[in-house]
C-alpha positions in Angstrom: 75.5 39.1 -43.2 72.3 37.9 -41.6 72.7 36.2 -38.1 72.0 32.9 -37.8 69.6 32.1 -35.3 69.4 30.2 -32.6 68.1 28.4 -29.7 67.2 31.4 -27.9 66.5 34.0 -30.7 63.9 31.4 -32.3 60.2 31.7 -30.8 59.1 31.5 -27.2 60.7 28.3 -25.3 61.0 24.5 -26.0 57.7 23.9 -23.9 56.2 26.3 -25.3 56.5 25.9 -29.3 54.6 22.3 -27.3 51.4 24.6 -27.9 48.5 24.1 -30.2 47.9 27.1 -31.8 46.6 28.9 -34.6 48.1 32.6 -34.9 51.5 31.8 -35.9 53.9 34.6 -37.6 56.0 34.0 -40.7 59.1 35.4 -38.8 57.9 32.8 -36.2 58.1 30.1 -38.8 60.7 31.7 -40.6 63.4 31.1 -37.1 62.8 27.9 -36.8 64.1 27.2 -40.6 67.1 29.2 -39.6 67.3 27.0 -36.2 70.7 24.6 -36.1 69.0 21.6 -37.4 69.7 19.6 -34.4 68.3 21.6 -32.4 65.1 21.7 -34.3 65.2 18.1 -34.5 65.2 17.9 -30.2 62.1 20.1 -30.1 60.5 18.5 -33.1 61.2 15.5 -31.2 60.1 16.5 -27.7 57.1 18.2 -29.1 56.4 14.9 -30.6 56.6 12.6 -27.4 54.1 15.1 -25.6 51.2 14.2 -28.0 52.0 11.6 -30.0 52.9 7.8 -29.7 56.9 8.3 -30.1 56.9 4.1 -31.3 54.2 4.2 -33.6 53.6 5.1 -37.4 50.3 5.2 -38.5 50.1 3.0 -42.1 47.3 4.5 -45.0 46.6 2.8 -48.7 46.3 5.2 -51.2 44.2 3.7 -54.5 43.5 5.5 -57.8 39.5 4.4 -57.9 39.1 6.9 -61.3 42.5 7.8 -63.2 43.7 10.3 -65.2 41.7 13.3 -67.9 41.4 15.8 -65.2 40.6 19.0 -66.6 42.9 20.9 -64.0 46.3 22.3 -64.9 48.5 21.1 -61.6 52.2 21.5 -63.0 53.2 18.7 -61.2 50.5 16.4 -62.0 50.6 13.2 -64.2 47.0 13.1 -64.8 46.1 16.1 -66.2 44.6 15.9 -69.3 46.5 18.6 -70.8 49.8 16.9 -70.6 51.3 14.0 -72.4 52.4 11.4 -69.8 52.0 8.5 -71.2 49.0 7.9 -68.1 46.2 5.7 -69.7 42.5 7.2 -68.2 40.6 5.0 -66.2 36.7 5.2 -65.5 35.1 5.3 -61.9 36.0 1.6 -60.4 33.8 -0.7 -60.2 32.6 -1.2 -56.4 33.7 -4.5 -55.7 37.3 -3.8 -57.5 37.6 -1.1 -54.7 36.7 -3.3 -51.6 39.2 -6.6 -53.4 42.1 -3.9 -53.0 40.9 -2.8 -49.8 40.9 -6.6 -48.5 44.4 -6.9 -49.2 45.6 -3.3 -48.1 43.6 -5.0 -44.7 45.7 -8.2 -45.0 49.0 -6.2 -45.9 48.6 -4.3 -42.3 47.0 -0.9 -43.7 45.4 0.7 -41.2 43.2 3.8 -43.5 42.1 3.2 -47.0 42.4 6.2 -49.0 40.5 6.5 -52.5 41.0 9.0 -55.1 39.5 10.3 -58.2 41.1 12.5 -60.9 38.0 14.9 -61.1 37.8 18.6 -60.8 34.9 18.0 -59.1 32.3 15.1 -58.3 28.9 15.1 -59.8 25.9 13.6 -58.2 25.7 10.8 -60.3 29.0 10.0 -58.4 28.6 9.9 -55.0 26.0 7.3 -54.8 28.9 5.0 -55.8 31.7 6.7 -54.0 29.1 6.1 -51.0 28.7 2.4 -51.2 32.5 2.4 -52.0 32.8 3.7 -48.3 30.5 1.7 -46.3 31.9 -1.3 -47.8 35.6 -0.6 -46.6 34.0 0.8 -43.3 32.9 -2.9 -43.0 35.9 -4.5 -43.4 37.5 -2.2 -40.1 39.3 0.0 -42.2 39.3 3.8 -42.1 38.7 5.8 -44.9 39.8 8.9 -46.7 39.0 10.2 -50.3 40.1 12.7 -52.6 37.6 13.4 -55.0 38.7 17.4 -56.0 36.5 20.2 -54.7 33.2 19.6 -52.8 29.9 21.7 -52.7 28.2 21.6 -49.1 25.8 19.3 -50.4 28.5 16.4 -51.5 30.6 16.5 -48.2 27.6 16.1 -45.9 26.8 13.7 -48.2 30.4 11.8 -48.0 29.9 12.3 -44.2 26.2 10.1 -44.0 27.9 7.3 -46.2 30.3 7.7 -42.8 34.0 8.2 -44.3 36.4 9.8 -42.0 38.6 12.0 -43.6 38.7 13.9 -46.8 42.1 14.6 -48.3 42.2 18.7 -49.5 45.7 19.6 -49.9 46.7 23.2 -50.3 49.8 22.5 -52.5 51.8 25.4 -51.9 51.8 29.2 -50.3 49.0 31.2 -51.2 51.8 33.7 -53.0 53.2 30.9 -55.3 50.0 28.6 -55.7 49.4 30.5 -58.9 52.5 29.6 -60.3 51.3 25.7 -59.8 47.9 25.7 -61.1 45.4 28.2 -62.5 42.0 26.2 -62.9 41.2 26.8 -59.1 42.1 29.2 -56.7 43.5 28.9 -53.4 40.0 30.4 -51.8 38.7 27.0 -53.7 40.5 24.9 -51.7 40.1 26.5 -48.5 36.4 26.2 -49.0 36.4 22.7 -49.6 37.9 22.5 -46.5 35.4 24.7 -44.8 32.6 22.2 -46.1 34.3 19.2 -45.0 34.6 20.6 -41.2 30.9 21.4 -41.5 29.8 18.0 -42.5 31.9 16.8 -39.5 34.6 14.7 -41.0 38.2 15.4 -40.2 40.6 16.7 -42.6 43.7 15.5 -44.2 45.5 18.3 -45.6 49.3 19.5 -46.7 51.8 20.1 -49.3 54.3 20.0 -51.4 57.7 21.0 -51.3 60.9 20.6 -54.4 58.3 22.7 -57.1 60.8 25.4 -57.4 59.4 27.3 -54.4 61.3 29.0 -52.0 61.8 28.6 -48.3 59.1 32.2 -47.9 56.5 29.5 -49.6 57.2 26.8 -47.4 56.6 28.8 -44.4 53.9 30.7 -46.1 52.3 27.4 -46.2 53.0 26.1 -43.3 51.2 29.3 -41.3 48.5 28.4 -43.9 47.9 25.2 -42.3 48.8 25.6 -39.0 46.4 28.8 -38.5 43.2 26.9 -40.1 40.6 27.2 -37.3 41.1 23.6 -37.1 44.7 22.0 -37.5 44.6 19.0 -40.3 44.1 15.7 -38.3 46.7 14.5 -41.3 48.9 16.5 -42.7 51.0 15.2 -45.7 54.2 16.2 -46.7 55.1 15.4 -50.5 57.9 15.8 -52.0 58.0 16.2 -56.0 57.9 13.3 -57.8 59.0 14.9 -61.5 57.1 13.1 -63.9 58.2 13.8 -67.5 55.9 15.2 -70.1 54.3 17.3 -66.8 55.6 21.0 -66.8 57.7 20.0 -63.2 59.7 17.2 -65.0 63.0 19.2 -64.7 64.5 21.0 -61.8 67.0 21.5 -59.0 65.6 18.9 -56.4 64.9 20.0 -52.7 68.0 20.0 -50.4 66.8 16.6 -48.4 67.8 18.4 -44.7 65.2 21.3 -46.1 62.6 18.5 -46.3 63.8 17.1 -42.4 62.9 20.6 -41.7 59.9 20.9 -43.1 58.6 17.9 -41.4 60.2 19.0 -37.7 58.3 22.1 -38.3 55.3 20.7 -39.3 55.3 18.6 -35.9 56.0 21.9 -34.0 52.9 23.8 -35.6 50.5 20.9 -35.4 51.4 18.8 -32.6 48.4 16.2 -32.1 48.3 16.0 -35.9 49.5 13.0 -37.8 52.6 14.1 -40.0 52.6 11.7 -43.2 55.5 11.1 -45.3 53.8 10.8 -48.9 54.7 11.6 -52.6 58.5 11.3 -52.9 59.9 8.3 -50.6 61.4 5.9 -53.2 63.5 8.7 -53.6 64.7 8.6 -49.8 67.5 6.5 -48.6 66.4 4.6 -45.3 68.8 7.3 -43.7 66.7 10.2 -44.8 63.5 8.7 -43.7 64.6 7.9 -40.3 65.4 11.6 -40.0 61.9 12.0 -40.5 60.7 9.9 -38.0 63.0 11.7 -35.6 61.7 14.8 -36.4 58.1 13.4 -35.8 56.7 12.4 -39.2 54.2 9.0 -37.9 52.6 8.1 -41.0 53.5 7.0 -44.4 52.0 5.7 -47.2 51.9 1.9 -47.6 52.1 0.0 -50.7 53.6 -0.2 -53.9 51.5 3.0 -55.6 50.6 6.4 -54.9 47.8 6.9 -57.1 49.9 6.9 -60.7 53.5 7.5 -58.8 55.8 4.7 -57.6 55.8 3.9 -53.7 58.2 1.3 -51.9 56.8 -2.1 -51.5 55.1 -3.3 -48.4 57.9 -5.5 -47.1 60.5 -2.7 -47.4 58.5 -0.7 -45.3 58.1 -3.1 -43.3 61.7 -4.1 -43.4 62.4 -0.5 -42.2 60.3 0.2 -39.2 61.3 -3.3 -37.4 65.2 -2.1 -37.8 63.7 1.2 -36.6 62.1 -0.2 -33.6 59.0 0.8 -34.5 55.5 -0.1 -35.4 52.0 -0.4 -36.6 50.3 2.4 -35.0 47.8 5.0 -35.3 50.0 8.1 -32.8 47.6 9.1 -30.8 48.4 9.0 -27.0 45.6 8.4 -24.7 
C-alpha cells in the first residue's frame, strides 16, 4: 500500500509552497492531493493571507450577450448546437440590452461584468459591437471580462483598444484528457488564445473544470498547466459540472465535494496573487461546502441568478452568506 503523505513528505516548506512560480512537478502537485486535508487547508490558508485580502471576495456578473448554436462539441456544454437541450439560440444583444443588465449587476453590488458569446470564434463584423458593448460598461465603473471563444492577434489587440480588462480562456481539463471533452479545438488552440491576449496587454481569466469523469492525474495535470503559464491567470475559475441533460456529461458519478476543497486549496497554493473564483456548480453546494472554499482561499464567486444558460444562487443568498461569514465585497488584492 502506497504511503500516505504528509506534512513533511509533501513539497518544500509551508513558507515556501508561499512562492510564485512557474516550474511545478506533477509529483509536486500530485503530494499535496495526498496531503491530510487539514493540513492543506492551513497552508492553502496561510498562503492566502500573505497575498490576498483574507476578508474579502471579489463579486463578477456573468451575462450570455449571444446564446446557444455553437458549432463546438464541449461534452459538457448546453449550447452546442449538436445537442438537444432544450436551449433556445439567441442572436448578438443588442448594445443597450447589455449596459441595462450591467446597471443593475452595478446596483446588485457586482464588482466585474463578464459577457459571453456562444461562438467558435468572433468575426469582424463582431467586434465593433462587442467594442461599444465594453466602453459602455467601462463607463458605468465596472470591470469587464468577455468570453467570445478563440481570438486571432488581430481581435484581442482589438478587445484591448476598446479597453476591457480581462478575457476569459479556460483550459477545461488536462492536456491528456481534453480530447476526451471536445474535439473541434485543440488544446494548442486555447493556449494560443491565451498567448494573444497577454500580447494585447489584457489580463487573463483562466481555469477548469472538475466532476467530467477525469481523474485526480487530470486535475493535477491541469493545475501544472495553469500554474506554469509564463504568466499565472489573474482569475482563475474553478467549475464544477453542472450535468445538463440532452449534453453527453448529463450522467455520472459526481466529484467527491472534499476533492473539489482540494482542488481549490491547491489552486491558491500554485497561484497565490491570483483570484480563485468559485463558478459553474454552486447551487449545488451547501453553505458548508462553500465556506470550505473560502478557507481554503477561493475570493471570488459568481454573482447573480445565471451563469450564462446554468442556474446560479440569487444575489441575496450570496449575500446572506458572506455577512454570516464575516466577509465582504472586495476585490483580494493586498496593497
Amino acid at each position: 500500500m502506497t504511503p500516505r503523505a504528509t506534512a513533511s513528505s509533501a513539497p518544500r516548506s509551508a513558507d515556501a509552497l508561499d512562492e510564485e512560480r512557474h516550474d511545478w512537478t506533477p509529483d509536486e502537485v500530485t503530494a499535496l492531493f495526498e496531503l491530510p486535508l487539514t493540513d492543506l487547508l492551513w497552508r492553502a490558508q496561510s498562503a492566502h493571507r500573505r497575498h490576498r485580502e483574507p476578508d474579502a471576495v471579489q463579486l463578477s456578473t456573468l451575462l450570455s450577450i449571444k446564446t446557444g448554436a455553437c458549432p463546438e462539441d464541449c461534452a459538457y456544454c448546453p449550447q452546442a448546437a449538436q445537442y438537444n437541450t432544450g436551449l433556445k439560440p439567441e442572436p448578438l444583444m443588442d448594445v443597450e440590452k447589455v449596459l441595462t443588465a450591467a446597471r443593475r449587476a452595478k446596483e446588485a453590488g457586482a464588482q466585474r461584468f463578464c459577457m459571453g458569446a456562444a461562438w467558435r470564434s468572433p468575426k469582424d463584423r463582431d467586434i465593433a459591437r462587442v467594442g461599444a458593448m465594453i466602453e459602455g460598461v467601462k463607463a458605468l465603473g465596472l470591470e469587464t471580462c468577455m468570453t467570445l471563444g478563440m481570438l486571432t492577434d488581430d481581435h484581442a489587440e482589438a478587445l484591448a483598444d476598446a479597453g476591457l480588462d480581462y478575457y476569459n480562456h479556460n483550459l477545461d481539463t488536462s492536456p491528456e484528457y481534453y480530447e476526451e471533452i471536445i474535439t473541434t479545438r485543440t488544446y494548442g488552440d486555447r493556449l494560443a488564445t491565451l498567448d494573444a491576449v497577454r500580447a494585447a496587454g489584457m489580463k487573463v481569466c483562466c481555469g477548469g473544470i472538475v466532476g467530467m469523469g477525469e481523474t485526480r492525474a487530470d486535475r493535477v495535470g491541469l493545475l501544472v498547466t495553469l500554474a506554469n503559464l509564463p504568466h499565472h491567470p489573474e482569475s482563475v475559475p474553478i467549475n464544477e459540472l453542472v450535468q445538463v441533460p440532452g449534453t453527453p456529461l448529463a450522467t455520472g458519478e459526481t466529484l467527491d465535494p472534499f476533492e473539489f476543497v482540494r482542488t481549490v486549496a491547491i489552486a491558491r497554493l500554485l497561484m497565490p496573487n491570483s483570484a480563485v473564483r468559485l463558478s459553474a456548480g454552486r447551487t449545488e453546494m451547501s453553505d458548508e461546502l462553500q465556506a470550505l472554499c473560502f478557507s481554503a482561499g477561493a475570493d471570488s464567486i459568481f454573482y447573480g441568478e445565471k451563469l450564462l444558460t446554468t442556474e446560479n444562487p440569487e444575489g441575496n443568498s450570496d449575500r446572506d452568506l458572506l455577512d454570516r461569514l464575516g466577509l465582504r465585497a472586495g476585490l483580494g488584492q493586498q496593497d
